[in-house]
Backbone as CSV, one residue per row, in Angstrom:
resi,resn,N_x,N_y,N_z,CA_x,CA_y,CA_z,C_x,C_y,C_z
1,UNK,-0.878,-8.642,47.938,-0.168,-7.424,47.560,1.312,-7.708,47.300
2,UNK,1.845,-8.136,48.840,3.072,-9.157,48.477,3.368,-9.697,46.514
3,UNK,2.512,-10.610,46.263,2.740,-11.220,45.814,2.728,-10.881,44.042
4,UNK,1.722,-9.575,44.112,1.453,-8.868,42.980,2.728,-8.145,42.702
5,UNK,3.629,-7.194,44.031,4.444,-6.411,43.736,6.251,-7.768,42.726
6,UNK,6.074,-8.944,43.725,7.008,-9.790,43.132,6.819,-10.269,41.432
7,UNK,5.325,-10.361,41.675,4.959,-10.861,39.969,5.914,-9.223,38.847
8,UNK,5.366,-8.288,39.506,5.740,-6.551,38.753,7.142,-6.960,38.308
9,UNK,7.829,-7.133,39.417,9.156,-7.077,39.335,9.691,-7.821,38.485
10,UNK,9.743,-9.062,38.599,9.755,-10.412,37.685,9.843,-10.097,36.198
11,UNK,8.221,-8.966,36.171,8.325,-8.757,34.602,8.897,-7.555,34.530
12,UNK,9.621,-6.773,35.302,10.510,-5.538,34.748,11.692,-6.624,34.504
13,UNK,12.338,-7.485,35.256,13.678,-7.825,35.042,13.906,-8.625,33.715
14,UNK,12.341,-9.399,33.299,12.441,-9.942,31.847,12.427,-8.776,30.862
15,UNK,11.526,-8.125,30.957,11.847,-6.500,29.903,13.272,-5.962,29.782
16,UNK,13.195,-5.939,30.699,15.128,-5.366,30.803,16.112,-6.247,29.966
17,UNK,15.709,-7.531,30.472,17.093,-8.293,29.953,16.483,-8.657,28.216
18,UNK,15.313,-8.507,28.207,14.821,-8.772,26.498,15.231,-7.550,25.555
19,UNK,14.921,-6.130,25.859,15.263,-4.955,25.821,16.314,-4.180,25.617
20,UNK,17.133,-4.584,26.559,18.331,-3.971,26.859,18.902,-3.409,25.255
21,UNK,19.176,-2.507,25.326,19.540,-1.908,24.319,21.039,-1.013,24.373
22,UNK,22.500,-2.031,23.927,23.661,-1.920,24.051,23.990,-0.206,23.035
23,UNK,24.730,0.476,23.553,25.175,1.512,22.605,26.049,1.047,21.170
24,UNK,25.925,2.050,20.348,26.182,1.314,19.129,26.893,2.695,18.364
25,UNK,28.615,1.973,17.885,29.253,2.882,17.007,28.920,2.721,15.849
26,UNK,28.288,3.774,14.812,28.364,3.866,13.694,28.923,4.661,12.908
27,UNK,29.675,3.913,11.395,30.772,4.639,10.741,29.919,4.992,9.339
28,UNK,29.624,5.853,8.709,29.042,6.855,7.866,29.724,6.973,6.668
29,UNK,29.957,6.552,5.911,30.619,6.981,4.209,30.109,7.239,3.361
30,UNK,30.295,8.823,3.487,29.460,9.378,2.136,29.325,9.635,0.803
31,UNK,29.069,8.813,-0.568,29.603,8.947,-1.799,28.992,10.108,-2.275
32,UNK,29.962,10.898,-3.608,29.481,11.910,-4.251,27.611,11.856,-5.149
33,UNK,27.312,10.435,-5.179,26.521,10.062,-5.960,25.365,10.096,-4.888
34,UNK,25.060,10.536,-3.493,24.124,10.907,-2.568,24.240,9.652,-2.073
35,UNK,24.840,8.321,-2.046,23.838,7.090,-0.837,25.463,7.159,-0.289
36,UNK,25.009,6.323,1.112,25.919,5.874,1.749,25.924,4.878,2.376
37,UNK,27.239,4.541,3.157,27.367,2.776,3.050,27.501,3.041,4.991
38,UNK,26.792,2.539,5.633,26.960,2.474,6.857,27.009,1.003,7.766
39,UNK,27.881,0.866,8.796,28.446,0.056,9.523,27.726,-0.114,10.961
40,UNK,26.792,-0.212,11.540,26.948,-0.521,12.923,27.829,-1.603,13.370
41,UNK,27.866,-1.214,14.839,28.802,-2.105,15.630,28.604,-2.402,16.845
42,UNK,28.207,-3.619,17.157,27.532,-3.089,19.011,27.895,-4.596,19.839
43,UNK,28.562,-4.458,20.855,29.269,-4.590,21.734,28.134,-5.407,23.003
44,UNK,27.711,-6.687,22.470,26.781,-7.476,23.250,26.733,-7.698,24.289
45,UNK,26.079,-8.528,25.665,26.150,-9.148,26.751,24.961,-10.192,26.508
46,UNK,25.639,-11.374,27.313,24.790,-12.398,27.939,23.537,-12.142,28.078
47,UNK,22.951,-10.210,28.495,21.775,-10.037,29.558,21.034,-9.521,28.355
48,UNK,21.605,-9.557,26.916,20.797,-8.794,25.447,20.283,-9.911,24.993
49,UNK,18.735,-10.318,24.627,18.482,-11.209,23.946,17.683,-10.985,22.934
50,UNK,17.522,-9.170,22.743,16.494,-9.019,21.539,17.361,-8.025,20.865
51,UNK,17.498,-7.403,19.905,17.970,-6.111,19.985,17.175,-5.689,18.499
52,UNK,16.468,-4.540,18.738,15.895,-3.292,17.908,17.124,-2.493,17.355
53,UNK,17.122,-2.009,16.299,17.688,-1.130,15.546,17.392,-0.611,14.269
54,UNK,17.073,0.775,14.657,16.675,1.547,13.964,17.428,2.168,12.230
55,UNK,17.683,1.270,11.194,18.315,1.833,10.282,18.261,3.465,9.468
56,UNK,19.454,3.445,9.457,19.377,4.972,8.485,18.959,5.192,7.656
57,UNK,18.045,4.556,6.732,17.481,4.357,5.992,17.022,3.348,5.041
58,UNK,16.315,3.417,3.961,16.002,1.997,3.175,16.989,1.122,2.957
59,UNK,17.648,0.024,3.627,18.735,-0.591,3.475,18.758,-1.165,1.631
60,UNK,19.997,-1.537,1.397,20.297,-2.381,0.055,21.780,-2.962,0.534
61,UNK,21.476,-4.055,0.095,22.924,-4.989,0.011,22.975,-5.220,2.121
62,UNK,21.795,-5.757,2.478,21.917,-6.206,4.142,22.391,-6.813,4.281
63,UNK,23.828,-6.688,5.683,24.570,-8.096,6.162,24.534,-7.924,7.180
64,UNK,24.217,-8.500,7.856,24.184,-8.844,9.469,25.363,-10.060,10.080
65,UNK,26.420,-9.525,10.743,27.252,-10.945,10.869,27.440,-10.701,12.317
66,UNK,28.361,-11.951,13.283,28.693,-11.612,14.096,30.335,-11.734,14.240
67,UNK,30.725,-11.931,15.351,32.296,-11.785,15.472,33.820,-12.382,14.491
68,UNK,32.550,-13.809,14.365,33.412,-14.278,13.460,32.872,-14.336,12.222
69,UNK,32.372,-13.367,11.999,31.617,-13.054,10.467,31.012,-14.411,10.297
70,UNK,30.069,-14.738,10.799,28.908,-15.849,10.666,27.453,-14.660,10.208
71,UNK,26.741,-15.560,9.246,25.580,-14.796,9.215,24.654,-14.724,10.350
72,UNK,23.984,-13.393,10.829,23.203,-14.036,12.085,21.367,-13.517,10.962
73,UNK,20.436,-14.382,11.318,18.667,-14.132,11.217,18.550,-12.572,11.703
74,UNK,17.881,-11.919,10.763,17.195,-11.383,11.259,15.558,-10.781,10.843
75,UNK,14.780,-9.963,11.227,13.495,-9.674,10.733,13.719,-7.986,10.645
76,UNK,13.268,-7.463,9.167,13.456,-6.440,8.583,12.017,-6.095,8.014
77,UNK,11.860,-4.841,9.447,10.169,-4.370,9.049,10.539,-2.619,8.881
78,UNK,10.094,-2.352,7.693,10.480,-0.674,7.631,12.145,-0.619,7.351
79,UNK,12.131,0.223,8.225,13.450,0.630,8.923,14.064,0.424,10.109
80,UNK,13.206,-0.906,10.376,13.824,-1.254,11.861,14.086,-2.751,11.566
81,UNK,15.335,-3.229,12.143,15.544,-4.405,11.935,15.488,-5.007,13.622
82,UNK,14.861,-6.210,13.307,15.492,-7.117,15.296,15.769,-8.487,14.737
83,UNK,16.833,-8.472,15.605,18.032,-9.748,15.714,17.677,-10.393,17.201
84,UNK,17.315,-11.611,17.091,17.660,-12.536,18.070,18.680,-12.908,18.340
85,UNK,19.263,-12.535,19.826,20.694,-13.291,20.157,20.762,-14.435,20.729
86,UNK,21.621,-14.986,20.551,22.066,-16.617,20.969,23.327,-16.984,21.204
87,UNK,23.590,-15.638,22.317,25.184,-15.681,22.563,26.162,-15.035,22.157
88,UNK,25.917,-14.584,20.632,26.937,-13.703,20.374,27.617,-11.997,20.786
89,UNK,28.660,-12.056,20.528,29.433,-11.406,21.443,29.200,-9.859,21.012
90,UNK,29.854,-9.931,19.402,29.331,-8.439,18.550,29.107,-8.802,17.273
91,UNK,28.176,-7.592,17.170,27.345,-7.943,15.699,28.090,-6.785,14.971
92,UNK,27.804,-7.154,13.456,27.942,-5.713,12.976,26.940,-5.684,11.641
93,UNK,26.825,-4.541,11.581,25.329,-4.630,10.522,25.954,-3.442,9.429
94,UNK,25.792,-4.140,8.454,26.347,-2.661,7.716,25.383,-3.169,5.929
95,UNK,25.104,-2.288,5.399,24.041,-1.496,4.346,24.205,-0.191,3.712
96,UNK,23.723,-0.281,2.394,23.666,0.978,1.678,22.564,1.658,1.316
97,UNK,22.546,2.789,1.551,21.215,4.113,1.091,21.242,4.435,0.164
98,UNK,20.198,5.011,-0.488,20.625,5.837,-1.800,19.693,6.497,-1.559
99,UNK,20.540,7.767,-2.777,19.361,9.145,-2.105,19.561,9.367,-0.848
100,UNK,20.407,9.461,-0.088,19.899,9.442,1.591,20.648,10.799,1.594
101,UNK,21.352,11.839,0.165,21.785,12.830,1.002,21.410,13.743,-0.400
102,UNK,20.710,15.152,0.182,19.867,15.617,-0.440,20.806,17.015,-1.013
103,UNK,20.383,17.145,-1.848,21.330,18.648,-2.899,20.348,19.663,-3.495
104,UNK,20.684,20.424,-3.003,19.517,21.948,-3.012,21.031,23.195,-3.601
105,UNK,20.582,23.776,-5.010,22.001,24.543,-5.276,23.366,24.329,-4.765
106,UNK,24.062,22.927,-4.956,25.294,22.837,-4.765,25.552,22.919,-3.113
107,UNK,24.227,22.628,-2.153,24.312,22.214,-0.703,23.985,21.225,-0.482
108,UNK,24.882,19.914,0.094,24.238,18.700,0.196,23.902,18.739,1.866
109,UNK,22.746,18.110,1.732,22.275,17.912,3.411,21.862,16.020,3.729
110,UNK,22.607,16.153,4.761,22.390,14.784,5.546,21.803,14.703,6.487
111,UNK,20.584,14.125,6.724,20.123,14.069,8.515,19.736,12.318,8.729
112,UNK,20.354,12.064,9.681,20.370,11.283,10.550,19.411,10.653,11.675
113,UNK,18.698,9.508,11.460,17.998,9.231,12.797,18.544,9.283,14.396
114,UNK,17.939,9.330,15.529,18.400,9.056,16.362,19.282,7.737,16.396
115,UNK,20.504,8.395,17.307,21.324,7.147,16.714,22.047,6.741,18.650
116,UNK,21.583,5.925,19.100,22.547,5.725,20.652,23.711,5.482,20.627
117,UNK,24.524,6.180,20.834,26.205,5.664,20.749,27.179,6.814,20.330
118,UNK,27.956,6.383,19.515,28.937,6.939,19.079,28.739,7.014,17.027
119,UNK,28.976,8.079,16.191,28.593,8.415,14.704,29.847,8.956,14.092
120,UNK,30.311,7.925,13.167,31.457,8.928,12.874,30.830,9.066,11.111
121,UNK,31.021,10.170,10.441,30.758,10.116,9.035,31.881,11.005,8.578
122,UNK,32.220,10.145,7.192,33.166,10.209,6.370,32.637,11.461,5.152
123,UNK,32.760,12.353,4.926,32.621,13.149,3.324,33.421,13.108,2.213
124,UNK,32.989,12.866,1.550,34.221,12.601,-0.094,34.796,13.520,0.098
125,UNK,35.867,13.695,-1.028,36.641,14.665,-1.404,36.166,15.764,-1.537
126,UNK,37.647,17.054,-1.370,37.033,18.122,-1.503,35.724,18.863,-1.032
127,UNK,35.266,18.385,0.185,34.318,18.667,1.137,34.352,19.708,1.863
128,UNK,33.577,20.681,2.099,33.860,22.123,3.097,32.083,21.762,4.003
129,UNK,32.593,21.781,5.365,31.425,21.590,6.391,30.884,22.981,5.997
130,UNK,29.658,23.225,6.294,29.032,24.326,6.350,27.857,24.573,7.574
131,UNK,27.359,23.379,8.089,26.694,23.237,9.451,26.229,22.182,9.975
132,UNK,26.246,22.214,10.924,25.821,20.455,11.934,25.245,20.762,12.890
133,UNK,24.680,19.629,13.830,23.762,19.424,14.521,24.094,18.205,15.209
134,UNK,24.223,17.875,16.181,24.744,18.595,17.533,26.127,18.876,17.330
135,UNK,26.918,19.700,18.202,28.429,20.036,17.820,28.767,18.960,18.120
136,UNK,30.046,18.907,16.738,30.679,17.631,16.804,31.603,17.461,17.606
137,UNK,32.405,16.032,18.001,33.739,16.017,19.219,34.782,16.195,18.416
138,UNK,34.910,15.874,17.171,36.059,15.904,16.537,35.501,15.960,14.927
139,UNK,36.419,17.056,14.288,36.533,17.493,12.688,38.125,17.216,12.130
140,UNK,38.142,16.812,11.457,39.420,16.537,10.541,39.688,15.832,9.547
141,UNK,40.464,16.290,8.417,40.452,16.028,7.522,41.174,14.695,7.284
142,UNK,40.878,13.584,6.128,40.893,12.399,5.694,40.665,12.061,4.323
143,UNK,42.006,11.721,3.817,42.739,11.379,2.758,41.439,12.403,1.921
144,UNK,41.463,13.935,1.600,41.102,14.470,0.513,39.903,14.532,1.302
145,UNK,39.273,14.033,2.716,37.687,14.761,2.581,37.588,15.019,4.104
146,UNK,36.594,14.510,4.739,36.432,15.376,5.933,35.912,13.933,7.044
147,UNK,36.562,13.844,8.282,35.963,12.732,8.942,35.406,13.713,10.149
148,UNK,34.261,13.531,10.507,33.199,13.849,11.827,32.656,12.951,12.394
149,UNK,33.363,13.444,13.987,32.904,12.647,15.046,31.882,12.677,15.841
150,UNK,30.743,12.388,16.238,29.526,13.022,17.683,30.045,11.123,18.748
151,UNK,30.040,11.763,19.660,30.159,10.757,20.562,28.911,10.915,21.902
152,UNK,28.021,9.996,22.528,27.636,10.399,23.308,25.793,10.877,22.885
153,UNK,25.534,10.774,21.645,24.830,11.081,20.890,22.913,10.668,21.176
154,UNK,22.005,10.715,21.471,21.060,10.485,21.381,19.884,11.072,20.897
155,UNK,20.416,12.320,19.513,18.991,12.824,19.203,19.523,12.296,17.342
156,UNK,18.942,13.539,16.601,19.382,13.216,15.592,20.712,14.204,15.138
157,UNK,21.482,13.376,14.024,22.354,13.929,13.731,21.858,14.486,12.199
158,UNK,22.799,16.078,12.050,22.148,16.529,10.621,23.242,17.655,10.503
159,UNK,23.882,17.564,8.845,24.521,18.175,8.775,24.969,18.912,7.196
160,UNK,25.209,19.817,6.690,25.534,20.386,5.573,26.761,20.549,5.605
161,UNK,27.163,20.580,4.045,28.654,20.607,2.967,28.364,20.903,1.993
162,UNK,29.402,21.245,1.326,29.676,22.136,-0.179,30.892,20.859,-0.734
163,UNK,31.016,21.161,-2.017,32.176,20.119,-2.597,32.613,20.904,-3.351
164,UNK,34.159,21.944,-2.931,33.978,22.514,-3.665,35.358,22.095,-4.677
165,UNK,35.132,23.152,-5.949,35.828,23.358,-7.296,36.999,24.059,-7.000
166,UNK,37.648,23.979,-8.053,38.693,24.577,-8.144,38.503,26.017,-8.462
167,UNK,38.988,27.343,-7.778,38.879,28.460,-8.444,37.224,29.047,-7.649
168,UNK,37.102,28.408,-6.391,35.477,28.548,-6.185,35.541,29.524,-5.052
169,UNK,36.823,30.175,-4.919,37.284,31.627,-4.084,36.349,32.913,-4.949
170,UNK,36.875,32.801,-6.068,36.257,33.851,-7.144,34.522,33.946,-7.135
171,UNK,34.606,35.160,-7.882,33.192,35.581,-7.987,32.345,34.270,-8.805
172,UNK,31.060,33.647,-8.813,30.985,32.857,-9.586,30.130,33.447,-10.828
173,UNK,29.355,34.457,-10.459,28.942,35.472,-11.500,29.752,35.624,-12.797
174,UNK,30.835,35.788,-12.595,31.667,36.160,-13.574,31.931,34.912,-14.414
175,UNK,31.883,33.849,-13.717,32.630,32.896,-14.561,31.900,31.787,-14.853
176,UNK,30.279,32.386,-14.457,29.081,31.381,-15.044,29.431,30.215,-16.408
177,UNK,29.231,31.552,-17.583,29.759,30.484,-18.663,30.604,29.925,-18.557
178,UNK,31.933,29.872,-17.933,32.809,29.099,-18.149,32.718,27.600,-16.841
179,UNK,32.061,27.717,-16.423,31.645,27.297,-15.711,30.940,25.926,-15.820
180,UNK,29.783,26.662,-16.471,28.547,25.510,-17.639,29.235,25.068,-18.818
181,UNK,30.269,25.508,-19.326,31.141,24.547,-20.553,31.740,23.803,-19.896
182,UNK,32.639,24.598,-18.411,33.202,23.037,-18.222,32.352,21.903,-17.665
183,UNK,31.221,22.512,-17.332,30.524,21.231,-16.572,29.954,20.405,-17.396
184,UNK,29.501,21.137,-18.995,28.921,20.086,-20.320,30.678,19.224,-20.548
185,UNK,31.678,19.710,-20.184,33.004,18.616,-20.808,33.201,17.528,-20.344
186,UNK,32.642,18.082,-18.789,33.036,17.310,-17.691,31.955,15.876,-17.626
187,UNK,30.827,16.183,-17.874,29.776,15.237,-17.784,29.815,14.182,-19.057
188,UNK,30.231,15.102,-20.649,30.643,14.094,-21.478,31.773,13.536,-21.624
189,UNK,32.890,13.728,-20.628,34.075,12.986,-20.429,33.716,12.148,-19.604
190,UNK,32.945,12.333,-18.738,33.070,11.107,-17.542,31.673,10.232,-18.336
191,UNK,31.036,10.091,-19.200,30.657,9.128,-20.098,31.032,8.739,-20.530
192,UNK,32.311,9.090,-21.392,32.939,8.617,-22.708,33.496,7.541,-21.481
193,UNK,34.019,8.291,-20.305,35.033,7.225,-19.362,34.426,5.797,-18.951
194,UNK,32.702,6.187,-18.550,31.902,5.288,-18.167,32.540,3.959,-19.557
195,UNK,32.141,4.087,-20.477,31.863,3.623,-21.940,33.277,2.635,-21.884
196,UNK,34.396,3.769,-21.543,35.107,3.065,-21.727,35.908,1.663,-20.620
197,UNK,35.637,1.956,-19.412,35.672,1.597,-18.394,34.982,0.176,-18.697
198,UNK,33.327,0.319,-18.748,32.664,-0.987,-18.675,32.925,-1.832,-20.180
199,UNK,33.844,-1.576,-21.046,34.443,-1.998,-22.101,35.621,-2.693,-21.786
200,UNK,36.289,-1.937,-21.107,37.765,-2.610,-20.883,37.928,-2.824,-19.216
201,UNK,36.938,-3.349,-18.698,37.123,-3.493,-17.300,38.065,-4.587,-17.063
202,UNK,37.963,-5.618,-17.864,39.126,-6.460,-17.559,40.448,-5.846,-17.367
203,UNK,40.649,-5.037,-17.725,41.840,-3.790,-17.797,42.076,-3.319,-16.273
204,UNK,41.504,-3.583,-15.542,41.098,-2.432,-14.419,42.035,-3.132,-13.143
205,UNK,42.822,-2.185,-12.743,43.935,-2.660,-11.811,42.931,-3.128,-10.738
206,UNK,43.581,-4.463,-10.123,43.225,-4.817,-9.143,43.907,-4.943,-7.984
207,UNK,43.441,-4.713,-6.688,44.497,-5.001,-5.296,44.853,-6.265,-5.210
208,UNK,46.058,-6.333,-4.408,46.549,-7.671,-4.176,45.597,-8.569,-3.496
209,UNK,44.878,-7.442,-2.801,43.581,-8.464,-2.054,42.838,-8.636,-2.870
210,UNK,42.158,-8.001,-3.811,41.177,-8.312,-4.248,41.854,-9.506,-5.693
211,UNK,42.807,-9.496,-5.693,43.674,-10.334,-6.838,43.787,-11.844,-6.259
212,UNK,43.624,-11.676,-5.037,43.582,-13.027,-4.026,41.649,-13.622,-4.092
213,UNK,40.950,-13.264,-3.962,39.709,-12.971,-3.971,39.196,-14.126,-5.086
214,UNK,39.622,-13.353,-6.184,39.810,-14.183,-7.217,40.221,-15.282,-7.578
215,UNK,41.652,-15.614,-7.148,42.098,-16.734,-7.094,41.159,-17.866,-6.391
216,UNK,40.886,-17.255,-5.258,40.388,-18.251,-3.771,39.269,-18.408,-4.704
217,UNK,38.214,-17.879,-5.118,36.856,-17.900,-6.206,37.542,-19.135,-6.849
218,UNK,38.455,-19.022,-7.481,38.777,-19.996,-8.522,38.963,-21.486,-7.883
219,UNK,39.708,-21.644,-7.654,39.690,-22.811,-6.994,39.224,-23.117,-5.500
220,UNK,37.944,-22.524,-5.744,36.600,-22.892,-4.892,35.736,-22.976,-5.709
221,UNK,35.907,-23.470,-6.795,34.667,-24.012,-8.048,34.256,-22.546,-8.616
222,UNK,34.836,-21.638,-8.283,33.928,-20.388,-9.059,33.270,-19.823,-7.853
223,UNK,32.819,-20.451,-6.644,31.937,-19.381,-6.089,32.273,-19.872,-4.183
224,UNK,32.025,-18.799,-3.329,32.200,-19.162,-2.270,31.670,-18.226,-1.476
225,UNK,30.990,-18.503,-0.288,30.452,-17.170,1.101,31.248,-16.439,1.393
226,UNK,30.575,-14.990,1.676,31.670,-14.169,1.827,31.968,-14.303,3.201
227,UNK,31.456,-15.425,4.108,32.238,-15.319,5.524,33.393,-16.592,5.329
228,UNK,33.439,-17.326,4.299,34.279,-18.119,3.538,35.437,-16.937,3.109
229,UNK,35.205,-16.092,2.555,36.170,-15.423,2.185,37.060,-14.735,3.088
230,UNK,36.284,-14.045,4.089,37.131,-13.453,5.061,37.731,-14.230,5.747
231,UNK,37.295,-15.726,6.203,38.163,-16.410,6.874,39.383,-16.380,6.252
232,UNK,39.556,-17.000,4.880,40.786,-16.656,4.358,41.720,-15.955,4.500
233,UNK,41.167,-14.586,3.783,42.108,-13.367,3.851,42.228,-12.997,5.183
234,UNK,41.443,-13.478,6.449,41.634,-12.772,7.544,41.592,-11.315,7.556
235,UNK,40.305,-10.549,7.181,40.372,-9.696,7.511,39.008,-8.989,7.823
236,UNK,38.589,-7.890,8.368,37.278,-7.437,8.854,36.230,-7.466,7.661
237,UNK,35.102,-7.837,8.478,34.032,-8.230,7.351,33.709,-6.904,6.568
238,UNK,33.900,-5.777,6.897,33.740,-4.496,5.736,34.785,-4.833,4.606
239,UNK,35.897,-4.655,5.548,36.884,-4.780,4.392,36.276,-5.482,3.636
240,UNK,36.197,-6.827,3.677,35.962,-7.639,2.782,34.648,-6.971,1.793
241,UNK,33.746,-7.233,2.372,32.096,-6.531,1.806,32.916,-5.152,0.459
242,UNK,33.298,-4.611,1.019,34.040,-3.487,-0.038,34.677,-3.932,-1.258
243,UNK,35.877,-4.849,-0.861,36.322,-5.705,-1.753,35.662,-6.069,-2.846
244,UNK,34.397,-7.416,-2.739,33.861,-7.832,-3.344,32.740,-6.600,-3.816
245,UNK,32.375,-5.617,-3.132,31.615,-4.645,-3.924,32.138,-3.545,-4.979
246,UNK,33.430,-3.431,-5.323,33.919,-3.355,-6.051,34.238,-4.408,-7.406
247,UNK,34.480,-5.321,-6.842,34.903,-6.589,-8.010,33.353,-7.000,-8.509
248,UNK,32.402,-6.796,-8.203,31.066,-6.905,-8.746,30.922,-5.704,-9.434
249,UNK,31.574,-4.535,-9.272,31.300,-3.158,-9.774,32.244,-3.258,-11.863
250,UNK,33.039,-3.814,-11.038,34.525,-4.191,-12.489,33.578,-5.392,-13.094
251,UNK,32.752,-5.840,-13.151,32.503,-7.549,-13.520,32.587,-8.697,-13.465
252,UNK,33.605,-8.357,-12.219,34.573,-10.185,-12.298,33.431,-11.071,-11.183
253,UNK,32.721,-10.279,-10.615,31.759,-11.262,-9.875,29.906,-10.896,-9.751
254,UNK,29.794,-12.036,-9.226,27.942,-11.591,-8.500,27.738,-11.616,-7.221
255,UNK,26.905,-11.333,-6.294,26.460,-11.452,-5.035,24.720,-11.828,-4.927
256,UNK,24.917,-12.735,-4.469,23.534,-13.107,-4.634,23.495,-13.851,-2.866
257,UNK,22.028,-13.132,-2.513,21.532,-13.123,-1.052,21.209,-14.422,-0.967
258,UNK,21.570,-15.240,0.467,21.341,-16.537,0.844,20.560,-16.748,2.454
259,UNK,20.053,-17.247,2.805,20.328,-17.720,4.389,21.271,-17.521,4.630
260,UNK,21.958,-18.350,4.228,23.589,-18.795,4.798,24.011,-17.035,4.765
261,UNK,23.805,-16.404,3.771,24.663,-15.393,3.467,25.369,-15.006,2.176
262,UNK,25.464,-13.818,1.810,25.718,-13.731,0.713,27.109,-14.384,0.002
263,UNK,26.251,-15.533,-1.180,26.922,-16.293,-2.331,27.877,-15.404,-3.351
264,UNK,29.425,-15.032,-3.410,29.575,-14.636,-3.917,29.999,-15.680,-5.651
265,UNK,29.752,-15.448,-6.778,30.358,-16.144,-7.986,31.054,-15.325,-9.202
266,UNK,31.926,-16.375,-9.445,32.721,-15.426,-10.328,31.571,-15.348,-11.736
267,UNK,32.229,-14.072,-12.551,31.383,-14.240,-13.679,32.095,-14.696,-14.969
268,UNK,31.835,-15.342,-15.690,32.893,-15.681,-17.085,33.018,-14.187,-17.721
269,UNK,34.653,-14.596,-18.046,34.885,-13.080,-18.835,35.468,-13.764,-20.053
């Protein structure tokens, strides 16, 4: 009996320490175009040697790094990813959704898996909350849109917004037609812009960082890892990830998935 209750135990303390499941901040950025780009962040121990995590949805563009932006393995079934640890301190996992936020008459709705930890999500511009789930710890506004906090969090998070227009006090009855002309101007201006944009992208101001980016590309034969890159610039692996997901957006580069981690190369212009 003795000896059965010691065997029990033995295997709760390996469950536990295989298991253990660290709380995890995640940062939420929501584009006007419905996907969003999300960040976990989770804060390891010695006693974590498996860790489950549940993604927000169909990932695209997966990076898994750890502290010092090294790529870490992992296995990606569904929507759940597990990482074997081997010491490292913090991971951060960050991916993009699409489609992940749904528009019913000019109401966009977001819902959220259970998430353990702390959720902060970002709303574009010109954003008006309209309802959430669970009350949030903190609302406030950020550069033109809306940042929301839940801290403490373990069910799901879900929440509605409006984006609104200019003049969107007024009756909208009244100003239907004018309304639907500007929205036919608006849709063939921001084509003509598309058109012109992916025409003259070489044109397209670049940051000093991302003007560095380039350079470092260059005399690194044209192509280099993006945990190569951040060492450089020294700076957080989003930052960076953003960076180069922009400069792939303008043309000046590719990203192409490795073991090692994503290969970034310049493209001839």
């Amino acid at each position: 009996m003795r000896r059965t209750a010691i065997f029990l135990a033995l295997i709760f303390c390996f469950y536990s320490l295989v298991y253990c499941q660290p709380q995890q901040n995640v940062n939420v950025a929501v584009y006007p175009d419905g996907s969003i780009e999300a960040t976990h962040h989770f804060i390891v121990n010695n006693e974590t040697l498996l860790l489950h995590v549940v993604l927000l949805g169909q990932p695209m563009y997966l990076l898994v790094v750890d502290e010092q932006g090294d790529p870490i393995p992992f296995n990606l079934t569904g929507q759940v990813l597990t990482i074997e640890l081997l010491g490292e301190k913090e991971l951060y996992i960050s991916y993009v959704v699409e489609n992940a936020v749904i528009e019913q008459e000019g109401v966009y709705k977001l819902s959220l898996p259970p998430i353990n930890g702390t959720c902060i999500i970002h709303l574009p511009n010109q954003s008006a909350l309209l309802s959430f789930e669970p009350i949030p710890d903190l609302i406030e506004a950020e550069d033109g849109g809306l940042k929301i906090e839940f801290s403490n969090i373990t069910g799901n998070v879900y929440i509605e917004f409006a984006v609104l227009l200019k003049g969107e006090g007024q009756k909208s009855k009244d100003y239907m037609p004018l309304i639907f002309a500007a929205f036919i101007s608006v849709v063939a201006a921001s084509m003509a812009w598309r058109f012109i944009i992916r025409r003259k992208s070489e044109k397209a101001e670049l940051t000093e960082t991302e003007e560095e980016i380039v350079r470092f590309l260059k005399s690194r034969g044209g192509e280099a890892y993006q945990s190569e890159i951040r060492e450089y610039l020294e700076l957080p692996t989003t930052t960076v990830w953003r960076k180069i997901k922009k400069l792939e957006e303008l043309g000046y580069v590719s990203i192409k998935k490795t073991r090692r981690g994503s290969l970034v190369r310049l493209k001839k212009r």
